[in-house]
C-alpha positions as a printed Julia matrix, in Angstrom:
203×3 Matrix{Float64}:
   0.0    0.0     0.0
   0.54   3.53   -0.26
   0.18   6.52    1.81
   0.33   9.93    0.53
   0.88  12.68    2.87
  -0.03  16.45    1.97
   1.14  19.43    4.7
  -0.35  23.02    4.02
   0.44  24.6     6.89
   2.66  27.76    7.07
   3.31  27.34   10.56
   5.94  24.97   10.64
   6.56  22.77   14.21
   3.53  25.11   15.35
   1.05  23.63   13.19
  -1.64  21.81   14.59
  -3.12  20.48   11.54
   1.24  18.93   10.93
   1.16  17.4    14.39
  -2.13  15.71   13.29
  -1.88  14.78    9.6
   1.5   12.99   11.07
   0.08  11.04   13.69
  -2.91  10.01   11.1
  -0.26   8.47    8.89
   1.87   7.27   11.35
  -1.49   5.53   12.66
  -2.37   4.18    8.7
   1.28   2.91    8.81
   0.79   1.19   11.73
  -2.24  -0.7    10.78
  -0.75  -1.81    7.43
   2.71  -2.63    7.99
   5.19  -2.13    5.05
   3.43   0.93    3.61
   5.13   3.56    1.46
   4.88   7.01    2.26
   4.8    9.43   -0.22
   5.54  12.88    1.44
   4.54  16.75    0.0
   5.17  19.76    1.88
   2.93  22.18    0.09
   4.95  25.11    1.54
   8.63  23.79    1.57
   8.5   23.15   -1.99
   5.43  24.28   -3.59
   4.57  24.18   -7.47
   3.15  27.23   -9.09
   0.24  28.63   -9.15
  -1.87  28.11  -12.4
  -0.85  30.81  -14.83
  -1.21  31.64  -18.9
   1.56  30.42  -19.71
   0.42  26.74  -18.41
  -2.87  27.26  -20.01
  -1.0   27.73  -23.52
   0.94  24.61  -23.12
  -2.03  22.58  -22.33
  -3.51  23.84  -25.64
  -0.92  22.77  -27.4
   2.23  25.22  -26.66
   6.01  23.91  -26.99
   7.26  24.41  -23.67
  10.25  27.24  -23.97
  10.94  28.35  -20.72
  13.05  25.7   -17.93
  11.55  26.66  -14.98
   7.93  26.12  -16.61
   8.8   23.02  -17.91
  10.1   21.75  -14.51
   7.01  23.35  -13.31
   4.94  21.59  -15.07
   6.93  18.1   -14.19
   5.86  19.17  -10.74
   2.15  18.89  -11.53
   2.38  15.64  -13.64
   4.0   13.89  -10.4
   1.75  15.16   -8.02
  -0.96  13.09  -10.34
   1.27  10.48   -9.96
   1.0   10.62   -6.58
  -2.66  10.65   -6.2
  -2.76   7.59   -8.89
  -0.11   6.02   -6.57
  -2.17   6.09   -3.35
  -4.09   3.81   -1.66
  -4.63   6.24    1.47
  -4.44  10.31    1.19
  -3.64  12.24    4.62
  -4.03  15.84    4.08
  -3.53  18.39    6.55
  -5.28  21.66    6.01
  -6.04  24.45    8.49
  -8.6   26.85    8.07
  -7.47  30.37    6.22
  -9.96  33.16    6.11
 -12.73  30.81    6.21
 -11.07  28.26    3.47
  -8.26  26.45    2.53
  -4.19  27.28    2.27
  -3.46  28.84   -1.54
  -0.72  26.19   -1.31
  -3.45  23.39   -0.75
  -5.83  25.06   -3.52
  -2.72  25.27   -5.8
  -2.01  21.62   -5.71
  -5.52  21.06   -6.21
  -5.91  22.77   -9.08
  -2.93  20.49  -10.64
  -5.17  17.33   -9.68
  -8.14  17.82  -10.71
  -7.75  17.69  -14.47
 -10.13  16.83  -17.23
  -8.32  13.64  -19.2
  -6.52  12.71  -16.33
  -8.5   12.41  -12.93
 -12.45  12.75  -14.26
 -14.11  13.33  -17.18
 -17.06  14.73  -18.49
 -19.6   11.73  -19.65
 -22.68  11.67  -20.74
 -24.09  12.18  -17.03
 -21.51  14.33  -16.15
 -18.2   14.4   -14.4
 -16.64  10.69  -14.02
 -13.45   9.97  -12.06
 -10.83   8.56  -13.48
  -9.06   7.62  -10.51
  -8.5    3.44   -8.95
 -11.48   2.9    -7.19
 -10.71   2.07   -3.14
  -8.36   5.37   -2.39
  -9.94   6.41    1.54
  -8.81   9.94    2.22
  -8.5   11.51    5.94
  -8.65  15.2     6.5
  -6.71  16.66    9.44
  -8.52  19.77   10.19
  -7.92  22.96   12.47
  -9.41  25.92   12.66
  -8.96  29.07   15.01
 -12.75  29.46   15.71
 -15.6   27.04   15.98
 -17.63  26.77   12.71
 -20.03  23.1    12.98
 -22.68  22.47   14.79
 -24.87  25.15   13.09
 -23.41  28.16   15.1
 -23.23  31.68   14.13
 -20.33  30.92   12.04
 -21.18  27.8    10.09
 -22.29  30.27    7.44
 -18.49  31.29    6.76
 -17.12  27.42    6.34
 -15.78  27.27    3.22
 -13.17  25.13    4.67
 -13.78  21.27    5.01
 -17.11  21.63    2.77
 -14.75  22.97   -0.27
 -12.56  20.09    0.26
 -15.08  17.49    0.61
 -16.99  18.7    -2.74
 -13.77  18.89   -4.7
 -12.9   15.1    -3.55
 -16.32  14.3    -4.35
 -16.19  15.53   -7.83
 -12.9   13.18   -8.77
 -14.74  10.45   -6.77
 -13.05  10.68   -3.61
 -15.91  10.2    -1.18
 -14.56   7.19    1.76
 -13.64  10.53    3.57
 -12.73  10.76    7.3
 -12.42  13.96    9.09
 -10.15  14.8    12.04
 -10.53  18.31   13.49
  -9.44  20.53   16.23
 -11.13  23.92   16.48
 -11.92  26.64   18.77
  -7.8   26.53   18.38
  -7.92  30.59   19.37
 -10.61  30.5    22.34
  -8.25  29.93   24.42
  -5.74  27.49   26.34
  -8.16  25.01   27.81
 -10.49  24.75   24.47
  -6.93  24.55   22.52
  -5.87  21.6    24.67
  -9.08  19.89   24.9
  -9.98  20.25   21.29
  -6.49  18.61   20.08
  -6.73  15.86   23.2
 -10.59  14.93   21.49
  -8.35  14.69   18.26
  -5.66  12.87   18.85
  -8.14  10.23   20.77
  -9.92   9.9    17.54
  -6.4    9.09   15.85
  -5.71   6.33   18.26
  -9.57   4.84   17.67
  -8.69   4.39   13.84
  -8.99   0.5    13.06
  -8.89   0.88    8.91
């Protein structure tokens, strides 16, 4: 088996979404000895952003600049990746009400028409191995399920989930910690209620 594991974090060793997307695959590992791990750091060494000059060579462009041609390497392995994996860890804290750029950046060189879905005559169809289970590691400053006065402004795990969904990724387990900012007892608490979820993984 295979585990790929995606960081978005800009926090570094502070990063509470890190500390849990690592024990998650450390957990997968343990459960299914001999696994690979396939490791991205979507801040350490992040591809570019979509630009023009990738739209052009996707229509058809030669490819006259280094950098974008390594560039573009970069994407086709992180769809190797994704092919590659039986189990995808990502962690992903909660930005203005959404996802990392870094996260959204790599996501916008997976999900590609011809290579992970297609349109069919129903609509979109994934193209990915059937099987792949996915586990979010989630944290977030504020407190945003539940219905509360700020479920309106998650944009965060429901993006994520309905991006997954549309390349067929739906065996989807979420981790979260939240209420990270309300203070030292809710920080504590919330990650201890995490990590105890971790540890109750059997698959």
């Amino acid at each position: 088996m295979t585990i790929l594991h995606i960081d978005s974090s800009i926090l570094g060793g502070y990063s509470v979404s890190r500390s849990l997307s690592a024990e998650i695959a450390a957990k997968q590992q343990a459960l299914h000895p001999g696994t690979k791990v396939i490791y991205r750091d979507l801040v350490a060494d992040a591809a570019l952003h979509l630009s023009d000059r990738h739209m052009a060579v996707f229509q058809g462009s030669a490819v006259t600049d280094p950098a974008l041609g390594a560039d573009l390497a970069t994407g086709s392995a992180y769809i190797d990746d994704f092919f590659a994996a039986d189990i995808i860890v990502i962690g992903v804290p909660m930005y203005n009400f959404s996802i990392p750029s870094q996260l959204k950046g790599w996501i916008d060189r997976v999900v590609v028409a011809g290579r992970t879905f297609r349109y069919g005559a129903n609509g979109p169809e994934s193209l990915l191995p059937k099987g792949k289970k996915v586990f979010i590691a989630s944290s977030r400053g504020g407190v945003y399920t539940d219905g509360g006065p700020a479920s309106a402004l998650e944009h965060h795990e429901t993006y994520l989930r309905g991006v997954l969904a549309f390349i067929g990724l739906t065996d989807v387990t979420v981790i979260r910690a939240e209420g990270l900012n309300l203070g030292d007892e809710t920080k504590a608490a919330s990650i201890t209620k995490a990590k105890a979820e971790i540890a109750a993984l059997v698959a």
